[in-house]
C-alpha positions as CSV (number, residue, x, y, z in Angstrom):
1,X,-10.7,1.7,37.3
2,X,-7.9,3.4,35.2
3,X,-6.2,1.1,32.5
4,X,-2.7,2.3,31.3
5,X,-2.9,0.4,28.0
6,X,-5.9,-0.3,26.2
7,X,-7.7,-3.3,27.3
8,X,-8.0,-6.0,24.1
9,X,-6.5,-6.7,20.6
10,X,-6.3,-4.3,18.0
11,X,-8.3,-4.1,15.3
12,X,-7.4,-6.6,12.9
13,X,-6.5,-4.6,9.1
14,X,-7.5,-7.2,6.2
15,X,-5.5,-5.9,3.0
16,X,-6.6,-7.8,0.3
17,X,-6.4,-7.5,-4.1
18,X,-9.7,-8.0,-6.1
19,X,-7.5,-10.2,-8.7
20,X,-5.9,-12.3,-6.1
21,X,-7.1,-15.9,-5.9
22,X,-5.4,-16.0,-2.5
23,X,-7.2,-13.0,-1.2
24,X,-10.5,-14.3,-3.2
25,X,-10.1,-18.1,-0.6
26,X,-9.4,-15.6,2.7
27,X,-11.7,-13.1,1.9
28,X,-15.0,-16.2,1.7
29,X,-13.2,-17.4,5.3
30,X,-12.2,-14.3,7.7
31,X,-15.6,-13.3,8.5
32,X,-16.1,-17.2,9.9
33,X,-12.0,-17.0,11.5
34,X,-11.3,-13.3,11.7
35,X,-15.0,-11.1,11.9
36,X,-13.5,-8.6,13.7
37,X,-11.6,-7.6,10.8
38,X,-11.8,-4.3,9.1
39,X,-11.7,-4.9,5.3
40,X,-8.7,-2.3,2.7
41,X,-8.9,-3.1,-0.5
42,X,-5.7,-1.9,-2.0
43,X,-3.7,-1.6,-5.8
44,X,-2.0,-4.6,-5.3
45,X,-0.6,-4.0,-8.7
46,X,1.4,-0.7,-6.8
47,X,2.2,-2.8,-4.0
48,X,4.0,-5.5,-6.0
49,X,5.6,-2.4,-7.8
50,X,6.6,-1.1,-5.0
51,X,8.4,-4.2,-3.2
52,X,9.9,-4.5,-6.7
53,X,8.0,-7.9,-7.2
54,X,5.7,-9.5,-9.5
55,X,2.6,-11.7,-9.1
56,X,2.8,-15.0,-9.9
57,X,0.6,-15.4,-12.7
58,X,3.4,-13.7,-15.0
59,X,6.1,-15.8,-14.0
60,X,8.0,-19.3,-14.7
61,X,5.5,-20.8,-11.3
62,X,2.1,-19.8,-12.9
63,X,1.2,-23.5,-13.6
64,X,2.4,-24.3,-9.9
65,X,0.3,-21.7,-8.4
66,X,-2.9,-22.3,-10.4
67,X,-2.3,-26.1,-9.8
68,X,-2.2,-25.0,-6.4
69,X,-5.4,-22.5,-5.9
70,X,-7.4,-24.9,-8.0
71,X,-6.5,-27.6,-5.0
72,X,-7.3,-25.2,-2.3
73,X,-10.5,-24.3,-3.7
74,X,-11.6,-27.6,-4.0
75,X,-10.7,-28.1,-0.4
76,X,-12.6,-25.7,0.6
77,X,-15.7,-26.3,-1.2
78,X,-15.5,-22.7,-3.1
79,X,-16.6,-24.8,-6.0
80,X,-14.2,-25.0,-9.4
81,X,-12.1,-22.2,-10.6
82,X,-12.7,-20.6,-13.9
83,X,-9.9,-18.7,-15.0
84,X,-10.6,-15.5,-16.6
85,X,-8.7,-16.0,-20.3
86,X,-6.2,-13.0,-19.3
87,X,-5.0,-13.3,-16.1
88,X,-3.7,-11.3,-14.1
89,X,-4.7,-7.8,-15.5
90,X,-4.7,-4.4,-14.1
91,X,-6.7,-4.2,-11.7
92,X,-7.1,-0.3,-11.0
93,X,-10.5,0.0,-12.0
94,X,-11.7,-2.5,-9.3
95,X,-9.1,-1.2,-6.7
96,X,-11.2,2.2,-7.0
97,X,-14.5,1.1,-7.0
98,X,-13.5,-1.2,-3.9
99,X,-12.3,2.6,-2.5
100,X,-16.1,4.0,-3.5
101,X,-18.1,0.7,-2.3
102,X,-16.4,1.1,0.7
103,X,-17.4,4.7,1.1
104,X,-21.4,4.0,0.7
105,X,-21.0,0.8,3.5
106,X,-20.2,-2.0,0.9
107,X,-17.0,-2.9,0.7
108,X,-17.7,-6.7,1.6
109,X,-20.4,-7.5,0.1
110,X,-19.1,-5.6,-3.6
111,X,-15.7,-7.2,-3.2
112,X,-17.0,-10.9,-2.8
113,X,-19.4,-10.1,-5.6
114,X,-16.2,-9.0,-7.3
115,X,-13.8,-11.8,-6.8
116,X,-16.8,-14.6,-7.2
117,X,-17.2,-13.0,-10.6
118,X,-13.8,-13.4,-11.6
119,X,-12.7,-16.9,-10.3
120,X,-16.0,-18.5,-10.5
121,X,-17.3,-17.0,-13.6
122,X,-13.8,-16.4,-16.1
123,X,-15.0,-12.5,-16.3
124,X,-11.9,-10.1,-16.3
125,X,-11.9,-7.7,-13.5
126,X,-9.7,-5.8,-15.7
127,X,-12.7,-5.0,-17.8
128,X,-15.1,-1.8,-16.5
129,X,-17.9,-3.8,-17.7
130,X,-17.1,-6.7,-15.4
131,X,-16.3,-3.8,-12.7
132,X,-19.9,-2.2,-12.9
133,X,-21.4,-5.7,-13.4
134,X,-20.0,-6.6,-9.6
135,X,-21.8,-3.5,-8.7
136,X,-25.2,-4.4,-9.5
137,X,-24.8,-7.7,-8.0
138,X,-23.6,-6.3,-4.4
139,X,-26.7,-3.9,-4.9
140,X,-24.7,-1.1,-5.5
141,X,-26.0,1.9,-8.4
142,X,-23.5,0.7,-10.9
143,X,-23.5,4.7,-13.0
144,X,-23.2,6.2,-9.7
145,X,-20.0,3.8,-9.2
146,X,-18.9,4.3,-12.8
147,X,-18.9,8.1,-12.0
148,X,-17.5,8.0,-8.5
149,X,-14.7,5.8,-9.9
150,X,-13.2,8.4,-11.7
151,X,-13.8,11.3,-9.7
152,X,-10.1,12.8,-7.7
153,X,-11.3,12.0,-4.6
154,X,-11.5,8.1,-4.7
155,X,-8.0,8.1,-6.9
156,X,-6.0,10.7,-4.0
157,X,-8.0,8.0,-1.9
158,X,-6.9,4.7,-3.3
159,X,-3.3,6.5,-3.3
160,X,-3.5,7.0,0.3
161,X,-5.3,3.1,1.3
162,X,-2.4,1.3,-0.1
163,X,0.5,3.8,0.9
164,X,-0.8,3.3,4.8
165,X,-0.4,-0.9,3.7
166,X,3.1,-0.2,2.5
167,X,3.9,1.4,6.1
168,X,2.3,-1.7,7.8
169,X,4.7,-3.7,5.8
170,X,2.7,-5.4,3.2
171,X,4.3,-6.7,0.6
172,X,2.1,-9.2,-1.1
173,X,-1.6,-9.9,-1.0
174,X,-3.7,-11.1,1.5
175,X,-2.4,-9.9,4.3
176,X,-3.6,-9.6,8.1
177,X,-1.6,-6.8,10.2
178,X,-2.7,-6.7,14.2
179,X,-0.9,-4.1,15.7
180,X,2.9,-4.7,14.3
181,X,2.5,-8.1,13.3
182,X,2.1,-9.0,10.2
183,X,0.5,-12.1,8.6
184,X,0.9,-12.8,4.9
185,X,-1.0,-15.4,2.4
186,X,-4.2,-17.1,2.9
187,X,-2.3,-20.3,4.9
188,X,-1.9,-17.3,7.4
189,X,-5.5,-16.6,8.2
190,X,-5.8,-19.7,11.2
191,X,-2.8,-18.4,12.8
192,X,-3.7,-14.9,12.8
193,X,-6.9,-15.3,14.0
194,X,-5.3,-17.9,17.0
195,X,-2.9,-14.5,17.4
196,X,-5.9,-12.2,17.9
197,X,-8.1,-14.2,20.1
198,X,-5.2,-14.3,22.9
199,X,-4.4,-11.0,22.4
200,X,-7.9,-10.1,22.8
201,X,-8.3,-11.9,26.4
202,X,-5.5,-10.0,28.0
């Protein structure tokens, strides 16, 4: 039987930021909502540039928004936040090494080590230390990461990840794009996964 259009959803596109709290509460939910999705890490600091905007945690609503992940942690049982002491930070170092753990298979599992570091332990992902520290816990060689992390390759790479984010519209961290919809925030992640499921049944 020919199909003239392909048969299902597409695949859903997880953009996400290693300093993000908001990414941090999706990223410990989608594989439960959303397991079809395929994981990007991206710069979010270059996307925020780039949509001329500026996270939260260096603005007059800080105390809102950590009031407000501190709330949504405890709902869902992600256990107390500890805030690293400088927060936000850059967070180019971890953007590449998301780019290299995703090469060797490991994107998940080093980014979830990454993020639980950060918002459950206070360590600044800023920090290479705390960068190769996430490495050894998601069972990655940490040197070989170190190295990797500054080779041309994974920097023309990381480049290229969150350009193809800024074409798919992102603007802000998480996001969920399927097909030419986009879904932004964490509060986004039930209605994006209710979005794919019908679109996968047609």
């Amino acid at each position: 039987m020919r199909h003239d259009r392909p048969v299902g959803a597409p695949q859903p596109l997880f953009y996400f930021g290693a300093m993000s709290p908001y990414s941090w509460f999706a990223a410990e939910r989608i594989g439960t909502l959303l397991p079809q999705a395929r994981w990007q890490g991206v710069l979010a600091g270059a996307v925020f540039k780039a949509n001329d905007r500026t996270s939260w945690g260096l603005t007059d609503g800080r105390e809102a928004g950590i009031a407000d992940c501190e709330a949504r942690a405890a709902r869902y049982r992600l256990g107390p936040i500890r805030w690293p002491e400088e927060w936000p930070t850059n967070d180019l170092a971890v953007a590449r090494a998301m780019v290299y753990a995703d090469r060797h298979g490991q994107l998940e599992r080093y980014a979830l080590a990454a993020m639980r570091l950060c918002f459950l332990e206070g360590v600044d992902l800023g920090e290479l230390d705390a960068v190769l520290e996430a490495a050894r816990r998601a069972g990655l060689d940490a040197e070989a990461l170190r190295e990797g992390i500054g080779g041309e390759d994974v920097k023309l790479e990381l480049r290229a990840v969150t350009d193809r984010a800024l074409q798919d519209g992102v603007f802000g961290v998480p996001s969920i794009v399927i097909g030419e919809e986009l879904y932004w925030g964490d509060d986004s992640l039930e209605r994006a996964a209710a979005t794919y499921r019908v679109l996968d049944e047609l």
